[in-house]
C-alpha positions as CSV (number, residue, x, y, z in Angstrom):
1,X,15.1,-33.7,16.5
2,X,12.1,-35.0,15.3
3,X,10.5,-34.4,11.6
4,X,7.6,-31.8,12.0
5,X,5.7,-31.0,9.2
6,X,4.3,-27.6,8.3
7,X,0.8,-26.8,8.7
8,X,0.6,-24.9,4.5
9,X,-1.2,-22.4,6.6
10,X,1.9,-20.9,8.5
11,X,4.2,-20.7,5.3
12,X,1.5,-18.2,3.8
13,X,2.3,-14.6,3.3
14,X,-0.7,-12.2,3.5
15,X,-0.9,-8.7,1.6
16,X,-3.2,-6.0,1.5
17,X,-4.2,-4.2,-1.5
18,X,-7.0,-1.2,-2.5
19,X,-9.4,-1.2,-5.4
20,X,-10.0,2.4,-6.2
21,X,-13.1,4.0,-8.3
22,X,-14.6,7.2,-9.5
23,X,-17.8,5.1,-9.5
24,X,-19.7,5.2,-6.2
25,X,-20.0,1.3,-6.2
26,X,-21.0,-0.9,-2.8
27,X,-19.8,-4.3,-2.1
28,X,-22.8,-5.6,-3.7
29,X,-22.4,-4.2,-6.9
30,X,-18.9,-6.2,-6.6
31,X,-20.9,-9.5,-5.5
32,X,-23.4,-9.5,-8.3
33,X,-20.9,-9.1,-10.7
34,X,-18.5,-12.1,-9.7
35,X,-21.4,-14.3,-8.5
36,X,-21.3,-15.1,-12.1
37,X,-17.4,-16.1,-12.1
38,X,-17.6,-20.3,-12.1
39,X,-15.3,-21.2,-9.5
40,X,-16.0,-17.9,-7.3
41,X,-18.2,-18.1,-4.1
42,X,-19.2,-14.3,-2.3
43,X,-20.4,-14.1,0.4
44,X,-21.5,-10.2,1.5
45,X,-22.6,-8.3,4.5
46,X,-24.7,-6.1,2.8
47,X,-25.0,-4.0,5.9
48,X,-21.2,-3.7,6.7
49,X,-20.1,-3.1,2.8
50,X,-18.0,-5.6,3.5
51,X,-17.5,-9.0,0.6
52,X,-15.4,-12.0,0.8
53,X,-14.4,-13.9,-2.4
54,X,-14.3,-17.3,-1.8
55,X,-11.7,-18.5,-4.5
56,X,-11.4,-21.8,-6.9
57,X,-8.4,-22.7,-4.8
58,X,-10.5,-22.5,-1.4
59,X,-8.4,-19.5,-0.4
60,X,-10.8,-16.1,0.7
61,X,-10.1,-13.1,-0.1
62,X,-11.9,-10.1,2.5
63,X,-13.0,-6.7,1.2
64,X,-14.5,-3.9,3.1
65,X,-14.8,-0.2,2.7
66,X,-12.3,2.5,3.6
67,X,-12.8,6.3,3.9
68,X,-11.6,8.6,1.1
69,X,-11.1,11.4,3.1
70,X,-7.3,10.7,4.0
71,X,-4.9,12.4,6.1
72,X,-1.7,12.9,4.1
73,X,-2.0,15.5,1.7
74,X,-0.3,13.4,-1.2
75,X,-2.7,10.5,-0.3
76,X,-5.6,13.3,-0.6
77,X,-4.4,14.7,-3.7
78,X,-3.3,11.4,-5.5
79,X,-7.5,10.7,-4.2
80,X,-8.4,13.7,-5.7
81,X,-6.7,14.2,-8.9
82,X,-8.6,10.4,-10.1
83,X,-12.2,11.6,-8.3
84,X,-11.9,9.2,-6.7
85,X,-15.2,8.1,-4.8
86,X,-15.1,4.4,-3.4
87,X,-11.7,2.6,-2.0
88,X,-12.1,-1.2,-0.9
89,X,-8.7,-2.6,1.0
90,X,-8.4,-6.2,0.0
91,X,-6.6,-8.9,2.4
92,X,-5.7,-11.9,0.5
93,X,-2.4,-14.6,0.3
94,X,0.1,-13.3,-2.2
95,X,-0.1,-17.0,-3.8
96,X,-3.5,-15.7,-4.9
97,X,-3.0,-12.5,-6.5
98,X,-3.0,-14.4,-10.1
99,X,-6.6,-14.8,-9.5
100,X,-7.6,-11.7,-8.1
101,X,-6.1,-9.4,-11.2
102,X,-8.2,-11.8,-13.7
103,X,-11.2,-11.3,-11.5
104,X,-10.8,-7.5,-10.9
105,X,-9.9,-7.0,-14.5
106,X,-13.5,-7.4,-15.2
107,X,-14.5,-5.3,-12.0
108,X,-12.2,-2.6,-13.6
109,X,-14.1,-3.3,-17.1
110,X,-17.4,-2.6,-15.2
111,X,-16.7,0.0,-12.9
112,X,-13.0,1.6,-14.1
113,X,-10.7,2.5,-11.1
114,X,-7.4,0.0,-10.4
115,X,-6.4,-2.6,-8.3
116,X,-3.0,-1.1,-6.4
117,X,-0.7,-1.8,-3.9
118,X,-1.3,-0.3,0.1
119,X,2.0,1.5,-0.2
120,X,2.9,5.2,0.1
121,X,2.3,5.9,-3.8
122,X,0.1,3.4,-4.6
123,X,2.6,1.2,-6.9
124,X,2.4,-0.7,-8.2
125,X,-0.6,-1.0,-10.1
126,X,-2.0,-4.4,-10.8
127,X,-5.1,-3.9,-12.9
128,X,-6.4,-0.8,-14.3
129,X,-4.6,2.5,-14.5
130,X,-4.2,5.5,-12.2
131,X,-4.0,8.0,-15.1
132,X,-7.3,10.1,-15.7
């Protein structure tokens, strides 16, 4: 059998995550804030709401809008209970989540809100808290 090396692109595991705010924020309000972030390229779709963070390690990082008008009534109180107006999902490689909690520690310092897991309760958290 002959050696094959691995392309560092397969061997990477991809994760979804959810920034949620009372503040009624757009993706732009995100991109102005990190455009100052050395290191950090955005690019945004003003249009679509949607941003993606270009990283110091040449990784991306997508963000776009999702409704807040869930389905599941825990999902809509859980929403509720924090007033919680704007939720962004977040698709990035779990190698860069180091990164993303420094830089969404100062999107939570602007805005409040958290940065949580896409999971059936939200946990765990990862910046910010989901007490009111």
């Amino acid at each position: 059998m002959a050696n094959k090396k691995l392309n560092p692109q397969e061997t990477k595991t991809f994760i979804d995550i959810l920034y949620m705010t009372p503040a009624d924020i757009r993706a732009k309000d995100i991109a102005d804030l990190l455009h100052e972030v050395e290191g950090v390229k955005v690019e945004l779709w003003n249009e679509m709401n949607v941003l993606e963070i270009g990283l110091t390690n040449d990784n991306s990082v997508d963000m776009e809008p999702l409704d807040v008008n869930f389905k599941d009534p825990s999902d809509i109180s859980f929403v509720r209970n924090r007033e919680i107006k704007t939720i962004f999902a977040l698709t990035l490689c779990d190698d860069d989540m180091d990164e993303i909690e420094t830089l969404f520690e100062k999107v939570v310092d602007k805005y409040s809100g958290f940065l949580c897991a896409d999971t059936s309760d939200f946990y765990p958290v990862y910046v910010g808290t989901t007490k009111k």
